[in-house]
Biotite code that builds the C-alpha atoms (Angstrom):
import biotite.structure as struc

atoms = struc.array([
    struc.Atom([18.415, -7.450, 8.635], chain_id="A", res_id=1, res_name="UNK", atom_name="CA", element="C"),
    struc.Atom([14.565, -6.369, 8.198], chain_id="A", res_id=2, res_name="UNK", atom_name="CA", element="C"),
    struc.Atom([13.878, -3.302, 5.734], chain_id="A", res_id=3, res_name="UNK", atom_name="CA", element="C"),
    struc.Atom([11.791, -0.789, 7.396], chain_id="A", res_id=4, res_name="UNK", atom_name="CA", element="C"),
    struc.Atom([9.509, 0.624, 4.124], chain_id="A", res_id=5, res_name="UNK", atom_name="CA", element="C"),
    struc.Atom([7.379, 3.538, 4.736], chain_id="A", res_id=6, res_name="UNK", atom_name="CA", element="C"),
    struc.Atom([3.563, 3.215, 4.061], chain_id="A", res_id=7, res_name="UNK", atom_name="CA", element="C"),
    struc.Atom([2.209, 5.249, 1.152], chain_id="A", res_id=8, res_name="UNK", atom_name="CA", element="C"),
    struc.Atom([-0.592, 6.794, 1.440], chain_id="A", res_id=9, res_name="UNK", atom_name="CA", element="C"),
    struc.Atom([-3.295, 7.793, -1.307], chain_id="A", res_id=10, res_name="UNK", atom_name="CA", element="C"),
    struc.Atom([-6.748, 9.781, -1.220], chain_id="A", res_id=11, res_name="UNK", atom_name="CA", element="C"),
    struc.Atom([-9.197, 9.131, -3.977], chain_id="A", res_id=12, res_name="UNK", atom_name="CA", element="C"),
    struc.Atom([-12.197, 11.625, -3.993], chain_id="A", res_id=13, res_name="UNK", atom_name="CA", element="C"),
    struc.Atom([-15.121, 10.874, -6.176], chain_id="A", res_id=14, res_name="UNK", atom_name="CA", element="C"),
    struc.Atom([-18.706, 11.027, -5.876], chain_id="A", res_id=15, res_name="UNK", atom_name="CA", element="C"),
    struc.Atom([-19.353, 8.164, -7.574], chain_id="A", res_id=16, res_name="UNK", atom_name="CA", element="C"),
    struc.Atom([-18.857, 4.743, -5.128], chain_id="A", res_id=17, res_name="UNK", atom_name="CA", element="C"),
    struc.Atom([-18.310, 2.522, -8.051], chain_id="A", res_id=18, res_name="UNK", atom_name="CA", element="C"),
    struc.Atom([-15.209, 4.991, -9.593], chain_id="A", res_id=19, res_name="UNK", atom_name="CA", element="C"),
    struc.Atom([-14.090, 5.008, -5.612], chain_id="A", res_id=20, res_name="UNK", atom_name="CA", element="C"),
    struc.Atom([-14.197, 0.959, -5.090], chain_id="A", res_id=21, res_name="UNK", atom_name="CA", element="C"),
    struc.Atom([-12.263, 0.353, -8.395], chain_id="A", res_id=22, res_name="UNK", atom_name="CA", element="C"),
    struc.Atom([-9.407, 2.690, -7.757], chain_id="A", res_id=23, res_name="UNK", atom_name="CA", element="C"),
    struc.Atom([-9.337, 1.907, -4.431], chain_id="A", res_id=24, res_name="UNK", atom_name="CA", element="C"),
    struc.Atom([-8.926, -2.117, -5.066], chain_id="A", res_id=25, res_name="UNK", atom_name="CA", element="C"),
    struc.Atom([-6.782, -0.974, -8.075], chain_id="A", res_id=26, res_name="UNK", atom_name="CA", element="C"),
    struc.Atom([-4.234, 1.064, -6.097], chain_id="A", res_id=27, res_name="UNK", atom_name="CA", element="C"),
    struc.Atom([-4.513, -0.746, -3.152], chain_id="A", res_id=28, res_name="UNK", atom_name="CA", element="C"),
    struc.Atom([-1.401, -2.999, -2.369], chain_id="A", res_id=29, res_name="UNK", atom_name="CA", element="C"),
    struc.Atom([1.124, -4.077, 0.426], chain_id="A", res_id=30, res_name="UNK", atom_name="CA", element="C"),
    struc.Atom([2.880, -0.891, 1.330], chain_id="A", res_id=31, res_name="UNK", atom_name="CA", element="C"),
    struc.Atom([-0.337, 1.400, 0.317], chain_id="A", res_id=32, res_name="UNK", atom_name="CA", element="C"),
    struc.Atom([-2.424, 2.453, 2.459], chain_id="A", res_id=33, res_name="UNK", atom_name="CA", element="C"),
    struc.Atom([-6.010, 3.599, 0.257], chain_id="A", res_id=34, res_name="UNK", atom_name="CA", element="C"),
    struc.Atom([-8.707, 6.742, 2.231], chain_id="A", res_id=35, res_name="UNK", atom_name="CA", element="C"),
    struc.Atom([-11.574, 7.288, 0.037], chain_id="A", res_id=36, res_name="UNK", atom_name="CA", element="C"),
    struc.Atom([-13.857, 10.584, 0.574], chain_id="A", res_id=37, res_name="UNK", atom_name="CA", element="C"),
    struc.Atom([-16.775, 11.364, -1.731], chain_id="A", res_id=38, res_name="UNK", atom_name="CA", element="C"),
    struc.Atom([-17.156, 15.066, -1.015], chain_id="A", res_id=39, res_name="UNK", atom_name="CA", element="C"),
    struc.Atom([-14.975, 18.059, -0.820], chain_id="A", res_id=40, res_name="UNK", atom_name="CA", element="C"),
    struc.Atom([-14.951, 18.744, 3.107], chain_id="A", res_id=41, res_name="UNK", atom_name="CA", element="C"),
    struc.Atom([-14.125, 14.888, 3.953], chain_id="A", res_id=42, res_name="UNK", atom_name="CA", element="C"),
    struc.Atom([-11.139, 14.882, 1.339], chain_id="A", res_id=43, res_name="UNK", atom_name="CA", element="C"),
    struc.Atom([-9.764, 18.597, 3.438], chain_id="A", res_id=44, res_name="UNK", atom_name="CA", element="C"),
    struc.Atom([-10.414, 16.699, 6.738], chain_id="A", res_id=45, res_name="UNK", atom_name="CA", element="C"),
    struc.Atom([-8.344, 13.893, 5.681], chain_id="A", res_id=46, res_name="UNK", atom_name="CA", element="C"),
    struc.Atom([-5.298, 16.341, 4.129], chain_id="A", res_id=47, res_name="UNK", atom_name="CA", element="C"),
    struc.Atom([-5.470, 18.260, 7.569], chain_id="A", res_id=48, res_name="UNK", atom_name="CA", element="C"),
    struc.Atom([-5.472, 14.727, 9.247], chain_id="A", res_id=49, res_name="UNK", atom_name="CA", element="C"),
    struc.Atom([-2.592, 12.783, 7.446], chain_id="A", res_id=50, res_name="UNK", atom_name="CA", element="C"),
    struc.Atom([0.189, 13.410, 4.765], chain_id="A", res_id=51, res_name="UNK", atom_name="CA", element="C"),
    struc.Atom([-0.731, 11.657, 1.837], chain_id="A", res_id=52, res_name="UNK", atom_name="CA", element="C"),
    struc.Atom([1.582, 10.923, -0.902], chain_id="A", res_id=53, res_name="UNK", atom_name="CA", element="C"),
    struc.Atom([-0.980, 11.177, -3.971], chain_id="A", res_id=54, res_name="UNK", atom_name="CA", element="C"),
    struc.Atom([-4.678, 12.732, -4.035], chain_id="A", res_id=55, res_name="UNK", atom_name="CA", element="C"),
    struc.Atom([-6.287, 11.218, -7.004], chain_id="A", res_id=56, res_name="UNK", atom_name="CA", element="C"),
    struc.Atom([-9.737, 13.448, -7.462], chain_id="A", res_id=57, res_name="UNK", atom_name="CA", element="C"),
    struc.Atom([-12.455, 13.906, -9.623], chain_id="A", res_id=58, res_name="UNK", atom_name="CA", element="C"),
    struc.Atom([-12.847, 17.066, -11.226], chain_id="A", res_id=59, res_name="UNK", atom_name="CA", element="C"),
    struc.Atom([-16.669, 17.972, -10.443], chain_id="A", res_id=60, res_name="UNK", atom_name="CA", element="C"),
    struc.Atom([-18.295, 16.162, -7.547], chain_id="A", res_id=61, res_name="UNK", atom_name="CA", element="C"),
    struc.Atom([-22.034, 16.702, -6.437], chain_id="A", res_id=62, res_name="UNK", atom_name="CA", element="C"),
    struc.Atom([-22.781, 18.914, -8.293], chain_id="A", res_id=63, res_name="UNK", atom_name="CA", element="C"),
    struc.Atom([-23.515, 20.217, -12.139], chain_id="A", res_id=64, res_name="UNK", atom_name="CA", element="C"),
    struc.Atom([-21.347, 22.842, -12.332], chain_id="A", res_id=65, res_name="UNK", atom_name="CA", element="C"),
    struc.Atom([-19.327, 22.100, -9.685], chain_id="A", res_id=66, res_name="UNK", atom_name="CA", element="C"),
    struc.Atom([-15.376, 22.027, -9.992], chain_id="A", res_id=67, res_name="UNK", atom_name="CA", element="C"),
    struc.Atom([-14.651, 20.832, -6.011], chain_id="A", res_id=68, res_name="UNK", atom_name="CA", element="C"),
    struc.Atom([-11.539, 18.853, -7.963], chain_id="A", res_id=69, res_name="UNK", atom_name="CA", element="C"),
    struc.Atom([-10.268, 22.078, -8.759], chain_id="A", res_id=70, res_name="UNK", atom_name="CA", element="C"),
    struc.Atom([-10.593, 23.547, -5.434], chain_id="A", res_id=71, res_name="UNK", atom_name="CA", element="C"),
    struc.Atom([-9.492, 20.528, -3.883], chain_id="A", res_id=72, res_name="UNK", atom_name="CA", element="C"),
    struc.Atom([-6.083, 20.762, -5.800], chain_id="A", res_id=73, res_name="UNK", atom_name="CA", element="C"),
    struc.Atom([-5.729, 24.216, -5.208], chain_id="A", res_id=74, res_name="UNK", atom_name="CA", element="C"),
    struc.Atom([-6.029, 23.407, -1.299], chain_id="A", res_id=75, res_name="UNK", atom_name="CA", element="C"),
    struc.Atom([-3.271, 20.366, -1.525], chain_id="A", res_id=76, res_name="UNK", atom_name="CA", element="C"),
    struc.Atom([-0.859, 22.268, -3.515], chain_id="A", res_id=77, res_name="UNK", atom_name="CA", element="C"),
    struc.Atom([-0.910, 24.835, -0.582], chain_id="A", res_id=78, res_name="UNK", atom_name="CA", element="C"),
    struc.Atom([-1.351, 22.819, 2.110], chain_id="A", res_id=79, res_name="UNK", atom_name="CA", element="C"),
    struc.Atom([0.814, 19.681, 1.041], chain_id="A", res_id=80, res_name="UNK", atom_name="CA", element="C"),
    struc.Atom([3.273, 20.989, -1.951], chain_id="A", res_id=81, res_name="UNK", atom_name="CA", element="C"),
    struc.Atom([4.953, 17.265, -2.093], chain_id="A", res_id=82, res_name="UNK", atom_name="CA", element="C"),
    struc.Atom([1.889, 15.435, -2.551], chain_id="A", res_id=83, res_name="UNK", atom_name="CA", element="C"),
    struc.Atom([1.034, 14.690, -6.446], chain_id="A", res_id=84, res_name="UNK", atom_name="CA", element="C"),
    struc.Atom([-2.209, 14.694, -7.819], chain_id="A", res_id=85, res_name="UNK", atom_name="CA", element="C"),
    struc.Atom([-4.284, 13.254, -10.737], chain_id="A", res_id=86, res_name="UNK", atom_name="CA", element="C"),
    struc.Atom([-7.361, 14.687, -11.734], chain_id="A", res_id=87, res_name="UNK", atom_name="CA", element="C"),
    struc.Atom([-10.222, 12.879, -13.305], chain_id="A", res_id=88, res_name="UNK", atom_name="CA", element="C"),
    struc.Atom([-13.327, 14.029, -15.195], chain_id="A", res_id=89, res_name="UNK", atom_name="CA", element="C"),
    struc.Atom([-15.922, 12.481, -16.585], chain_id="A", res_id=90, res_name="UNK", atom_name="CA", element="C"),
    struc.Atom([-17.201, 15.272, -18.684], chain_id="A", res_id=91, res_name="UNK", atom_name="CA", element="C"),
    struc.Atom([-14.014, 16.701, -19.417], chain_id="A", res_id=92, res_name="UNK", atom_name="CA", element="C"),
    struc.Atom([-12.900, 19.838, -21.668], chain_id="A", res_id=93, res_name="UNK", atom_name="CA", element="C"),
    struc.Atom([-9.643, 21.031, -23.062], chain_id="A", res_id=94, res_name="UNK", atom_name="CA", element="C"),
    struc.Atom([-10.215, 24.665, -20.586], chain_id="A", res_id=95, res_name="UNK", atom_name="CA", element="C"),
    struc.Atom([-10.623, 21.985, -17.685], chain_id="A", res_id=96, res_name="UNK", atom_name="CA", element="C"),
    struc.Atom([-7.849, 19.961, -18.329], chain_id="A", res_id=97, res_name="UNK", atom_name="CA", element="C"),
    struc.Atom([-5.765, 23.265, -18.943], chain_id="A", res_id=98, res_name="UNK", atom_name="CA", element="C"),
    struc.Atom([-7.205, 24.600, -15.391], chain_id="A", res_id=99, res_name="UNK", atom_name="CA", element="C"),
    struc.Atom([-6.062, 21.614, -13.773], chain_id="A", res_id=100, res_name="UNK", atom_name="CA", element="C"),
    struc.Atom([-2.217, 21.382, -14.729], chain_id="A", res_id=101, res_name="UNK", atom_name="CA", element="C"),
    struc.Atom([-1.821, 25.227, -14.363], chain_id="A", res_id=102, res_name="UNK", atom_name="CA", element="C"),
    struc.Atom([-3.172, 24.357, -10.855], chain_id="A", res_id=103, res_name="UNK", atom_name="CA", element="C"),
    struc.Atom([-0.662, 22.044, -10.369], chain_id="A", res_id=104, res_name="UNK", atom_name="CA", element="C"),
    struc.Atom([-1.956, 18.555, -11.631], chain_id="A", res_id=105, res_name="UNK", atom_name="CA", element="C"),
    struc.Atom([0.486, 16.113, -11.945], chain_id="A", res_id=106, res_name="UNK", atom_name="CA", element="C"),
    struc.Atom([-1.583, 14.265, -14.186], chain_id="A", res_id=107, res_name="UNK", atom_name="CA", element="C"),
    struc.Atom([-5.293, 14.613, -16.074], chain_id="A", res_id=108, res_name="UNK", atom_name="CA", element="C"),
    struc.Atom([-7.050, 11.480, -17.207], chain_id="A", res_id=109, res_name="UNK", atom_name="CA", element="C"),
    struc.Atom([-10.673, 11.818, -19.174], chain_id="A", res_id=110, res_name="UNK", atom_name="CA", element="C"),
    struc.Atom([-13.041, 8.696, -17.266], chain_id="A", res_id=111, res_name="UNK", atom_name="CA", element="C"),
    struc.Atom([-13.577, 6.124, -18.329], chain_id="A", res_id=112, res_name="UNK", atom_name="CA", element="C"),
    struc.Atom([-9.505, 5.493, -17.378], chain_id="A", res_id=113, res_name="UNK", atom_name="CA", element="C"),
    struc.Atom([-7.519, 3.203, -18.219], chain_id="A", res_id=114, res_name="UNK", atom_name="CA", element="C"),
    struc.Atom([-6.559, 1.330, -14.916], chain_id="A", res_id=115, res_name="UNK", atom_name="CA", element="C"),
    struc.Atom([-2.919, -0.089, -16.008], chain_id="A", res_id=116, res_name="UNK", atom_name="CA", element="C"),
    struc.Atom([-1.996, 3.139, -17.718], chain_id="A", res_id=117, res_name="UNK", atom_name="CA", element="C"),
    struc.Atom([-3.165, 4.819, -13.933], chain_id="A", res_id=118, res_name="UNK", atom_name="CA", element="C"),
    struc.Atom([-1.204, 2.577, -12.364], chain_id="A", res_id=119, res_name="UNK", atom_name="CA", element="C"),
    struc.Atom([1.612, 2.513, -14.293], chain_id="A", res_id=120, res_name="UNK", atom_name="CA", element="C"),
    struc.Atom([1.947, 6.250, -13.681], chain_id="A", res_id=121, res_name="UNK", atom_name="CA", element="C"),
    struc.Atom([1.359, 5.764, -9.811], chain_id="A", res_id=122, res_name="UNK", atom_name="CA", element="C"),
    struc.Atom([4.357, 3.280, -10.405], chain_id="A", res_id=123, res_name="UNK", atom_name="CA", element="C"),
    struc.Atom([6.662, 6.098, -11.910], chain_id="A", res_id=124, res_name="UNK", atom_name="CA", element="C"),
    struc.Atom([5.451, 8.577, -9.270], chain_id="A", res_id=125, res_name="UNK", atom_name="CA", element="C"),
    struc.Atom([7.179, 6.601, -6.866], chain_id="A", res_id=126, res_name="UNK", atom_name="CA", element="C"),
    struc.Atom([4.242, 5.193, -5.344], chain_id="A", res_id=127, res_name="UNK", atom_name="CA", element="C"),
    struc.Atom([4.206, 1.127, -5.681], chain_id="A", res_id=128, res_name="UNK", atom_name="CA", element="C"),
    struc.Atom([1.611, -0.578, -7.046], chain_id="A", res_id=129, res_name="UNK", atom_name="CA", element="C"),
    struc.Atom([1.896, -4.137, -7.674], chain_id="A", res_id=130, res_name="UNK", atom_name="CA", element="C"),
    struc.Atom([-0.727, -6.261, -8.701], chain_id="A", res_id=131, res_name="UNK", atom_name="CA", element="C"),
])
């Protein structure tokens, strides 16, 4: 008798293609299905589009002062409450890490990550990654 899995899905949003092709070959596997978006609009398109299981986002995209991450996780945790999130920043601070988990963050990693610690925790979130 054939098991019927369920794809997972996961959005990364970053602005930088290089952070975007190594997560997504990182988190890619079979069972995981991996939508990339480099700006905020494209990564609400996609959440109005498709449930995803996990968002992982950048904190600040295009932009100096910019904090789309944060406004990105404030529009998943109202739009899509079961969908987890982990936050990246590349010029992180203790008030933006703070920011992020009393949004709702599931996780908060400071770039440059660690890929096997990411994964590992994409593992325990229930979301399969096996490479």
């Amino acid at each position: 008798m054939a098991t019927i899995t369920e794809t997972k899905k996961i959005l990364i949003v970053d602005d930088d293609p290089v952070v975007v092709l190594n997560l997504s070959y990182s988190l890619r596997s079979p069972g995981v299905e991996v939508v990339t978006a480099s700006r905020l609009e494209s990564a609400e398109a996609a959440l109005d589009k498709y449930f995803f299981d996990l968002v992982v986002a950048d904190i600040r995209m295009s932009g100096i002062l910019g904090v789309a991450g944060l406004e990105l996780l404030s529009y998943v945790k109202k739009n899509s409450p079961k969908t987890k999130v982990i936050i990246l920043s590349g010029s992180g601070s203790e008030d933006l890490r703070k920011k992020a988990l009393e949004r709702g963050a599931d996780q908060y990693y400071d770039k440059p990550i660690d890929i096997a610690e990411l994964m590992q925790r994409v593992k325990e979130m229930g979301i399969y990654s096996v490479k």
